[in-house]
C-alpha positions as CSV (number, residue, x, y, z in Angstrom):
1,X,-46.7,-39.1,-7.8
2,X,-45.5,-36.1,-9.8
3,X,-42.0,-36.0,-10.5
4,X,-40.6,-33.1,-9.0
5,X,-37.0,-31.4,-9.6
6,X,-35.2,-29.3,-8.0
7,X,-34.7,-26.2,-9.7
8,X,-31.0,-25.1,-9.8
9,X,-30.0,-21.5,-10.5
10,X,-27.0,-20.4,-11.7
11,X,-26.0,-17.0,-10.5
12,X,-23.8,-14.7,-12.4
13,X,-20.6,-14.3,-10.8
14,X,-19.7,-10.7,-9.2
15,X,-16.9,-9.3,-11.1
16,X,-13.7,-9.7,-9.3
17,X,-11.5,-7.0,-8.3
18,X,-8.1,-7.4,-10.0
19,X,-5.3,-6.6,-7.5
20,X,-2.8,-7.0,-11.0
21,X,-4.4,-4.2,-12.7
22,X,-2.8,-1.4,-11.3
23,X,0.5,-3.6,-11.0
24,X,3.5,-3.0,-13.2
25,X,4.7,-6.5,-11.8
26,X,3.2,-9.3,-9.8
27,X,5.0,-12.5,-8.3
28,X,3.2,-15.6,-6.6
29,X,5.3,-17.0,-3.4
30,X,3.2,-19.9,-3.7
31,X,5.7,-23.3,-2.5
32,X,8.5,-21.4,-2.0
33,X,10.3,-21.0,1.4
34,X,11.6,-17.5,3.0
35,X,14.9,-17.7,1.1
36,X,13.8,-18.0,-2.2
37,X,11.0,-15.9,-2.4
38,X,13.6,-13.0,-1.3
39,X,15.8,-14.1,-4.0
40,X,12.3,-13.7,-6.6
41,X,11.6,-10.5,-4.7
42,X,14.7,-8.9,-5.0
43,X,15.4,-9.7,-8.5
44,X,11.8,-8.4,-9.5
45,X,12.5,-5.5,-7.6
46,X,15.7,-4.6,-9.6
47,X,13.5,-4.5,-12.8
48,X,10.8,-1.9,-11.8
49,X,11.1,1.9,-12.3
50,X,10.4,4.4,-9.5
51,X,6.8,4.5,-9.3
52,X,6.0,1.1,-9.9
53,X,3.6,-1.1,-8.4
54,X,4.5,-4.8,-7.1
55,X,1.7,-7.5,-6.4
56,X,3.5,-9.8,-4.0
57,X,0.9,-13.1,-3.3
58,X,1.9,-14.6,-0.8
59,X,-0.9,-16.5,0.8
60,X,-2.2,-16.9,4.1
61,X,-1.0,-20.3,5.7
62,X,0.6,-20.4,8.6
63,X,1.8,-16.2,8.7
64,X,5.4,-17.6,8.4
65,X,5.8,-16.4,4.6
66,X,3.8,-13.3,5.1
67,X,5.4,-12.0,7.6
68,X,9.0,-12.7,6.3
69,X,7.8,-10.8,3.3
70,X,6.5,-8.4,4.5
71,X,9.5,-7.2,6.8
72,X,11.5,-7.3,3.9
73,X,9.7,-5.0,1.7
74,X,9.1,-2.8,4.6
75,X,13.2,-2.5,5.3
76,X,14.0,-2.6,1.1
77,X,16.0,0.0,0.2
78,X,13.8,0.0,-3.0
79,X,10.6,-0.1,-1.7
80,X,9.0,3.7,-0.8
81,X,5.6,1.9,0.8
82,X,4.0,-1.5,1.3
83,X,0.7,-1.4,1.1
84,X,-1.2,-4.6,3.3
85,X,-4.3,-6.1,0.8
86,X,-6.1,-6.5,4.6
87,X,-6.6,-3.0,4.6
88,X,-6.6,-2.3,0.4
89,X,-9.1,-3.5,-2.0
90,X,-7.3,-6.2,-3.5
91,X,-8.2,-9.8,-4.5
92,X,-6.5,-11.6,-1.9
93,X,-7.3,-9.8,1.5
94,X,-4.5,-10.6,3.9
95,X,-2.6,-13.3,1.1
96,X,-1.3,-10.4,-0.8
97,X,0.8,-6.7,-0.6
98,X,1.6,-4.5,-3.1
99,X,5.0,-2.5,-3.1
100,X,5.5,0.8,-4.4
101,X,9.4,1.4,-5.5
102,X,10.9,3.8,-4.5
């Protein structure tokens, strides 16, 4: 009986969109609760310039984070527009937004 193998190919990996490549900034939310990821939020916020770009990753979960965040940017005084990486082209889909200052 021949020996036979499986053949295993290796495919190259598409290149990734990076979502922090038109950022200025970028914070992950990643463990933290509601509270202090407003705290990161806001104190990242206070170092941009008017025209800069925010990455917020916040994940998917539950919605609970998301959400919160999300409403916050929206209301910032900071914060011209919140973009939603469901309907951008970011790596991330609907775990990540990206905040224009204002």
């Amino acid at each position: 009986m021949k020996n036979m193998r499986k053949s295993i190919r290796h495919r190259a990996p598409a290149p990734a969109e990076q979502p922090s490549a038109d950022a200025d900034a970028q914070v992950d939310l990643h463990g933290l609760n509601c509270v202090e990821a407003e705290e990161l939020i806001n104190m990242t916020l206070q170092k941009l310039a008017p025209g800069d770009r925010l990455l917020v990753i916040h994940g998917k979960g539950t919605g609970v984070l998301k959400g919160h965040i999300r409403k916050h940017l929206a209301q910032h005084h900071k914060v011209r527009t919140v973009l939603f990486g469901e309907h951008e082209r970011f790596l991330g889909k609907d775990g990540v937004c990206m905040a224009v200052i204002r």
